[in-house]
C-alpha positions in Angstrom: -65.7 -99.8 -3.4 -62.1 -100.4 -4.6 -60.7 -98.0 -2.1 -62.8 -99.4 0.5 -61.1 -102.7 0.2 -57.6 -101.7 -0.2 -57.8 -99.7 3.2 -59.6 -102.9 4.9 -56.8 -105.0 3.7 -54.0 -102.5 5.1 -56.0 -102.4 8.5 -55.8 -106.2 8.4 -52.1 -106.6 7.2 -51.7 -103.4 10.1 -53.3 -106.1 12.9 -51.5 -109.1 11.7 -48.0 -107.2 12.3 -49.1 -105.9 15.9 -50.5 -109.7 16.7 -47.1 -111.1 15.6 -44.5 -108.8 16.3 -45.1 -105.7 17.8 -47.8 -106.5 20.9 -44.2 -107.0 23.3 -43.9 -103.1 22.4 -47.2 -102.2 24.1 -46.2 -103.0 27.8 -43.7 -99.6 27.5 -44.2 -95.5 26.0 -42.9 -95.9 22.9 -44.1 -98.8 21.9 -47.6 -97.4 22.8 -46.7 -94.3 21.2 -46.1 -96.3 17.5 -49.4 -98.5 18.1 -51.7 -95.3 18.1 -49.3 -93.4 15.0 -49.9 -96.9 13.0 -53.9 -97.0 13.8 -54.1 -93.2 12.4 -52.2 -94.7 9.3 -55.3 -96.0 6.9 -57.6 -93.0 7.9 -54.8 -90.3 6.6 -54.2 -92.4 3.6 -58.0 -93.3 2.8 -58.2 -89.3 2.9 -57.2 -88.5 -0.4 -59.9 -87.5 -3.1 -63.2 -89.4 -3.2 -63.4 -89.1 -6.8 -60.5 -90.9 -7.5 -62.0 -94.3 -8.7 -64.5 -91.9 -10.9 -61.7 -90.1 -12.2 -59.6 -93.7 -13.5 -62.6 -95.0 -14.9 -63.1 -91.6 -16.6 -60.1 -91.7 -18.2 -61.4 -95.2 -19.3 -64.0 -93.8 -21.1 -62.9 -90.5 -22.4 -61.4 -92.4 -26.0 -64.4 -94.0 -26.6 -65.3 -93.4 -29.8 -68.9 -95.3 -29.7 -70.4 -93.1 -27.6 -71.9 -90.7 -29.6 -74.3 -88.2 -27.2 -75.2 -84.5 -26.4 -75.0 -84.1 -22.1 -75.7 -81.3 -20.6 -72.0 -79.6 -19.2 -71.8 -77.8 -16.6 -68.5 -75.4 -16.4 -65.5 -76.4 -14.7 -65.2 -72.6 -13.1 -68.9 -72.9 -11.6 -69.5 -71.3 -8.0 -67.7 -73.7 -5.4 -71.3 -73.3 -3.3 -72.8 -74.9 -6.7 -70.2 -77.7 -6.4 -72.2 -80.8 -5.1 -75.2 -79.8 -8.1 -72.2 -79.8 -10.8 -71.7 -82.9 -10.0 -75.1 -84.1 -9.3 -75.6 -83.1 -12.9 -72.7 -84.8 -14.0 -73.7 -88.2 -12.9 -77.4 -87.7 -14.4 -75.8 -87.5 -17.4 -73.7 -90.8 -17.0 -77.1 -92.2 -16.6 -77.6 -90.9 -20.5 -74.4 -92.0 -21.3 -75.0 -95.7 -19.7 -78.5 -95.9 -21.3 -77.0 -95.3 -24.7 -74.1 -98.1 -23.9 -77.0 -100.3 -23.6 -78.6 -99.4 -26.9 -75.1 -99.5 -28.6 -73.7 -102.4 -27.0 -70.7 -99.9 -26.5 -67.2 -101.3 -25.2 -66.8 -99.2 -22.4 -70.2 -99.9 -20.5 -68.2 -101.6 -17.5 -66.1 -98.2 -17.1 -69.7 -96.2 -17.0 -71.4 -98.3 -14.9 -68.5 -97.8 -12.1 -68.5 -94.5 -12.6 -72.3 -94.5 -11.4 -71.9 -97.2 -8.4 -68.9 -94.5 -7.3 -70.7 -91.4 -7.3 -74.0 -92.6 -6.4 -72.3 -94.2 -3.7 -71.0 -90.4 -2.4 -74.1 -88.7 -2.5 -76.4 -91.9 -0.9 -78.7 -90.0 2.0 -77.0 -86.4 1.2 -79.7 -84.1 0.9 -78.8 -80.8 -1.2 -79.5 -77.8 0.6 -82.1 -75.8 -0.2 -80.7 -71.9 -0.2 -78.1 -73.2 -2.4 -79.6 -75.2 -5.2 -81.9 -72.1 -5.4 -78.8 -70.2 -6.7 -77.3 -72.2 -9.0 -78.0 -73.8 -12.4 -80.6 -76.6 -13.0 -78.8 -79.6 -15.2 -81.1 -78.8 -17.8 -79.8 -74.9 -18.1 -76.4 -75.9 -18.9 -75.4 -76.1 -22.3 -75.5 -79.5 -24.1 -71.6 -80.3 -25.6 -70.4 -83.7 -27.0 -69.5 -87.0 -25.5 -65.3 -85.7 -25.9 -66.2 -81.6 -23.9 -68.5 -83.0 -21.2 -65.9 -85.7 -20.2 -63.0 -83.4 -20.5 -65.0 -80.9 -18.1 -66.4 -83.7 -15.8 -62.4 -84.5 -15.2 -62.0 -80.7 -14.3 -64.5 -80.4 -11.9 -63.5 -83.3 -10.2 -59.5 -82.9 -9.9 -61.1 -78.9 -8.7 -62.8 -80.7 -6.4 -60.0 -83.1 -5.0 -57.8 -79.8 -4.6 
């Protein structure tokens, strides 16, 4: 969501400089040339990692010290094709880790909460495919580490990911 709006308000700060300065430019080559080079200029820069508002609130979290839980962890060195199920699993298990925020009352709830809207946000109407998911791990058949390993790996998989 954060991302989202930063690269609206470029686009917009990008529209008010053409309007006012730069629409004289249009009427030659060159200045048609820079228009189209500028419009390409938000979708190159909104092209970096898709986890990256996941991966600051992660570090958020990762010093908490009252969450105290067992997650499931998948390994950071897991088949690429099992990639999107690694971190399907991951986010399950921020579900865990938001439900026992709740029941703690825990100080870093906001942080986990974002972490959820971001990622859920990712895999909305993404189906998994079928021939894969059939060759890698369920969530449940990976072994359970504490609150400190499974963020440590989460962070992992995502900067592999963002590679």
């Amino acid at each position: 969501q954060k991302t989202h709006l930063k690269n609206l308000c470029l686009q917009y700060q990008l529209y008010l400089l053409l309007n006012s300065h730069i629409l004289g430019l249009l009427k030659n080559e060159k200045g048609l040339t820079i228009f189209f080079l500028c419009t390409y200029l938000p979708k190159t820069a909104a092209g970096h990692c898709k986890w990256a508002e996941v991966l600051k609130d992660l570090e958020q979290i990762k010093t908490s010290e009252d969450i105290d839980v067992s997650l499931y962890t998948a390994n950071a060195d897991e088949d690429t094709e099992c990639q999107e199920l690694v971190m399907r699993c991951f986010f399950l298990e921020m579900k865990v880790i938001l439900h026992e925020c709740y029941i703690t009352n825990c100080s870093k709830t906001q942080d986990v909460f974002n972490i959820l809207k971001n990622g859920n946000a990712s895999f909305e109407n993404k189906q998994v495919n079928s021939t894969t998911s059939k060759k890698c791990k369920e969530c449940e058949e990976y072994e359970e580490k504490n609150f400190t390993e499974f963020i440590q790996n989460f962070v992992k998989v995502i900067q592999r990911d963002c590679k």
